[in-house]
C-alpha positions in Angstrom: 91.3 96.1 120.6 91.0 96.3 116.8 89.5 92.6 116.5 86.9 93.1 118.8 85.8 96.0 116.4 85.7 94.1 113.5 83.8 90.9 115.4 81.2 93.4 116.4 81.3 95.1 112.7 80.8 91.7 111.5 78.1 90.5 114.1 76.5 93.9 113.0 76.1 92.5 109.3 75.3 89.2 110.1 72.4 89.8 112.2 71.2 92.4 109.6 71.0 89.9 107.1 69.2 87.1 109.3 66.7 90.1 110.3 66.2 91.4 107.3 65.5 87.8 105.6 62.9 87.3 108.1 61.0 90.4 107.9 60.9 89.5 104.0 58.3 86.8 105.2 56.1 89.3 106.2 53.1 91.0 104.8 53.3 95.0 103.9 50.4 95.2 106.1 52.3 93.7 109.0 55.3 95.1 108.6 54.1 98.5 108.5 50.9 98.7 111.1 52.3 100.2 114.5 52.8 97.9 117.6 53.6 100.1 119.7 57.0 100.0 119.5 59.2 103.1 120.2 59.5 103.9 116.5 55.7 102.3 115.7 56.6 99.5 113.5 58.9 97.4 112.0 59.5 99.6 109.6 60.0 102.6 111.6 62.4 100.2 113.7 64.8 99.0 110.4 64.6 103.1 109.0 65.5 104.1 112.8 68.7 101.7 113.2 69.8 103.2 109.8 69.5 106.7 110.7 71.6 106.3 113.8 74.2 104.4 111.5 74.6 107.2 109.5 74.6 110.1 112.0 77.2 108.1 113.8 79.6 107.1 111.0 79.0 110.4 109.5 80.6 111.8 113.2 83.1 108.7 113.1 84.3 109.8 109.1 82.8 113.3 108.2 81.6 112.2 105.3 78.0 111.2 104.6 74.4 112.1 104.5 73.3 114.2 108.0 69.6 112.4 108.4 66.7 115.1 109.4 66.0 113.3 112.9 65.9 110.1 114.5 62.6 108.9 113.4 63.0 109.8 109.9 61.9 107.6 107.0 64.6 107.1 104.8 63.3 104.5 102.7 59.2 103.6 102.1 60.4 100.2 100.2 61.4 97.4 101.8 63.3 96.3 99.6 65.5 100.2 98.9 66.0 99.7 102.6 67.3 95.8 102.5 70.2 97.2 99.9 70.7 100.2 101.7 71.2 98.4 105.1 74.1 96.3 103.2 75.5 99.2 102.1 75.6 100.6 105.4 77.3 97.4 106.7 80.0 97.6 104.1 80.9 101.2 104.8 80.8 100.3 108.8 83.2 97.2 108.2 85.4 99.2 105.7 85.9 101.9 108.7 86.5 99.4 111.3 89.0 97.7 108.8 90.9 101.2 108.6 91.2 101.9 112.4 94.3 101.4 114.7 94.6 100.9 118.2 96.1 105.1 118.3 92.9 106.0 116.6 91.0 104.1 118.8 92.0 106.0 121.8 92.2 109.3 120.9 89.7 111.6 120.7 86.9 112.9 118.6 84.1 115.8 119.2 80.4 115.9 117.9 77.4 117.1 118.4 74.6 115.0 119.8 71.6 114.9 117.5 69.1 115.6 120.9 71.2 118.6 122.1 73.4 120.0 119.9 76.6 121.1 122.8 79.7 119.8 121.5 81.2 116.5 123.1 84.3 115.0 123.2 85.3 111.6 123.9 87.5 108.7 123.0 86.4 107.1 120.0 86.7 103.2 121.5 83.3 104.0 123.8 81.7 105.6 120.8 81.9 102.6 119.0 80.9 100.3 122.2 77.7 102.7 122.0 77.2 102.7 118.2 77.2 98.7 118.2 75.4 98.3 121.2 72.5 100.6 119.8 72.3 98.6 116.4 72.1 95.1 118.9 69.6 97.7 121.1 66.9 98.1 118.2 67.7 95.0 116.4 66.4 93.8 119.7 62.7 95.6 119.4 62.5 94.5 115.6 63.1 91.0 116.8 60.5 91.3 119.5 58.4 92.9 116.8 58.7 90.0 114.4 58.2 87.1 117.1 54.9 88.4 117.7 54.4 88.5 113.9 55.8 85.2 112.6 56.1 83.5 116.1 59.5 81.9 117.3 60.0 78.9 114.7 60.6 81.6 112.0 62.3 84.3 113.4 65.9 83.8 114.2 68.2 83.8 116.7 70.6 86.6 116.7 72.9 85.8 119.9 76.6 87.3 120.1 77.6 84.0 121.0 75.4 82.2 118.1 77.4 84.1 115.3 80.7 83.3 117.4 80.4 80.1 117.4 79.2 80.0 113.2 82.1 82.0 112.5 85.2 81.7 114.7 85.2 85.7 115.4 85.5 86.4 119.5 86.6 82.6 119.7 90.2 82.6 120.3 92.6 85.8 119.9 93.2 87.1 116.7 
């Protein structure tokens, strides 16, 4: 169960980087201007998938930064957010890296950021969750820059794109 845990930790990073290196083509203006998007803009979007990273992994590890809410601004610059999102994807693959398949099945309790009532579930379908809100949003700031920079420079970012380039999910590990 572990290895499917660090192929998503690492699809996590991967398409980070590929996202983040196309929205560095785009103007300030662009990036910024609200499209109508659930969190306005691009830049709402990235600050958004951040803030959910860290309210998660701070649930996951009890350690980290609690953000105000879910449509906080963390960072105004682009670029603070860029090395901030790396940062994040180290921590994330670091914790992934330190789980077992005991800790993956038993148990954690939270409280939800919408309505604070304590949960408690296993922590494997947290983490199907937590990855498959990052590829959720990643999702809209893809859309988001297709309509910006149009298809022939904004790239692909399929499960089975970064499978094939890397040899994760490809035979069992």
């Amino acid at each position: 169960m572990k290895s499917r845990y660090r192929m998503f930790a690492g699809y996590n990073a991967w398409c980070n980087e590929r996202l983040y290196g196309a929205t560095a083509l785009v103007t300030d203006a662009d990036y910024r201007a609200d499209r109508g998007a659930f969190f306005k803009s691009l830049h709402g979007t990235l600050n958004h998938i951040l803030v959910a990273d860290r309210i998660w992994m701070k649930r996951f590890t009890g350690t980290g930064v609690q953000p105000p809410s879910l449509d906080a601004i963390l960072y105004e610059s682009f670029a603070e957010l860029r090395e901030a999102r790396r940062s994040q994807d180290v921590l994330i693959t670091r914790y992934i890296d330190g789980l077992d398949d005991e800790r993956l099945s038993a148990t954690f309790r939270y409280r939800p950021v919408t309505n604070p009532q304590p949960v408690e579930q296993p922590l494997a379908p947290a983490l199907d969750h937590f990855f498959n809100h990052q590829t959720h949003h990643r999702g809209q700031a893809h859309a988001l820059l297709t309509a910006i920079l149009g298809n022939d420079k904004t790239p692909g970012m399929d499960l089975i794109a970064y499978q094939r380039e890397t040899g994760q999910g490809m035979r069992a590990s």
